[in-house]
N, C-alpha and C positions, 0 to 999 in steps of 0.2 A: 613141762617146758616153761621157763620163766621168759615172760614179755617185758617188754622194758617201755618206759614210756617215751612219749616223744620228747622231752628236757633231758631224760637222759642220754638218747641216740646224737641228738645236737651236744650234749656234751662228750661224749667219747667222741668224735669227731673232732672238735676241738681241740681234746687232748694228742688226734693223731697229726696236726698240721706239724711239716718240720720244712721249715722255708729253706732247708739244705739239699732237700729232693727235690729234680729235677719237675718233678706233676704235682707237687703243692701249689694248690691254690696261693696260699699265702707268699708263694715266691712272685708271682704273679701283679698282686697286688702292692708288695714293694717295688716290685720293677715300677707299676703305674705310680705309685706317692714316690717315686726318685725321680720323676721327672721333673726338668726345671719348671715347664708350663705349668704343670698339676701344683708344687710349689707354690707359684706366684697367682695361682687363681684362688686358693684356698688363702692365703693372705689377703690380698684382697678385699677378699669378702669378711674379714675378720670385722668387720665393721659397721657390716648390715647386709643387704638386697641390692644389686644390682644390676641395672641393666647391662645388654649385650656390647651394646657402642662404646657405656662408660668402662667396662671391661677393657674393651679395645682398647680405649684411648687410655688407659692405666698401665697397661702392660705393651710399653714402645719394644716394638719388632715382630710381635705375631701375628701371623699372617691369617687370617679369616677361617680359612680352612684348619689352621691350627686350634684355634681358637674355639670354633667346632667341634672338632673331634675332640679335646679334653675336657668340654662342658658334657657331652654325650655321656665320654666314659665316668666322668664323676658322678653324672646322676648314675648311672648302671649300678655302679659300685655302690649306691647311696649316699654320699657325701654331700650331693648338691642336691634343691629339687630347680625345678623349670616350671613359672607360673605365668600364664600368658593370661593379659586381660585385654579382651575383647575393646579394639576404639580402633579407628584409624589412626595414623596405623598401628596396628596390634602392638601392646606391650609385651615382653617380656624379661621379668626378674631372675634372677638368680643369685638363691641363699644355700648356705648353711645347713646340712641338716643336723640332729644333734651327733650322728657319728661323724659326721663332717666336722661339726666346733668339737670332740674331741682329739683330733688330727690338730685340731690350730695349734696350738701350744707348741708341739712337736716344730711343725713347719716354722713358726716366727722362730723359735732358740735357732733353727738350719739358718735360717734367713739372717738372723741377726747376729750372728756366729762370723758367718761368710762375711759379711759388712765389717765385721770389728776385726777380720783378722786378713783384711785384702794386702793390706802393707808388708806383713809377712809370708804370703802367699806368692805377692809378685817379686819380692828381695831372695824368694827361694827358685824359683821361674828363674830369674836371672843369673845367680849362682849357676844351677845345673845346667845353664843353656852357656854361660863361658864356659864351662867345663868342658862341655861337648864342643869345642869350638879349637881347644888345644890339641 
């Protein structure tokens, strides 16, 4: 009976992910990085550590609880870590980790894509919304 090692059990694994089935993992985790939040928190941070407030106040409209929850699930996933240094009151940073700076790239082309193509985005909004109008 041949035993396989554990690099290669992690690789056939890999080779089974198909983000088209409904119970891959990997669907899972694009639903998470499609989100606008996960988006603009991994930008961000494209620029170093930091804090939770300056998060806050970088990204106008999220709501605490949001804010939250997508710092959570980023660390879960590995993307982020959370590094709390003990003072009154307590710091905490939040960086990058390196699977997370290889997501940047991805995310800023999304981000700067959408920026550069908002004029034609909303002249086509507009069209199909007189359309629907006749």
């Amino acid at each position: 009976m041949a035993t396989t090692t554990a690099a290669q059990r992690r690789a056939a694994e890999r080779a089974g992910f198909d983000a088209y089935l409904a119970e891959c993992p990997a669907r899972q985790l694009l639903d998470r990085i499609g989100d606008k939040w996960v988006s603009l928190v991994v930008n961000a941070l494209a620029d170093g550590p930091l804090r939770y407030s300056d998060l806050r106040r970088r990204l106008a409209g999220v709501s605490e609880k949001m804010l939250t929850q997508t710092l959570r699930a980023l660390e879960r996933d590995g993307l982020l870590t959370r590094t709390v240094t003990p003072s009154v009151p307590a710091r905490v940073d939040y960086a990058l980790t390196p699977l997370g700076t290889g997501l940047l790239p991805l995310m800023q082309s999304i981000k700067a894509w959408a920026e550069q193509n908002m004029p034609e985005v909303l002249a086509a909004r507009e069209a199909y919304d007189d359309a629907r109008e006749d």
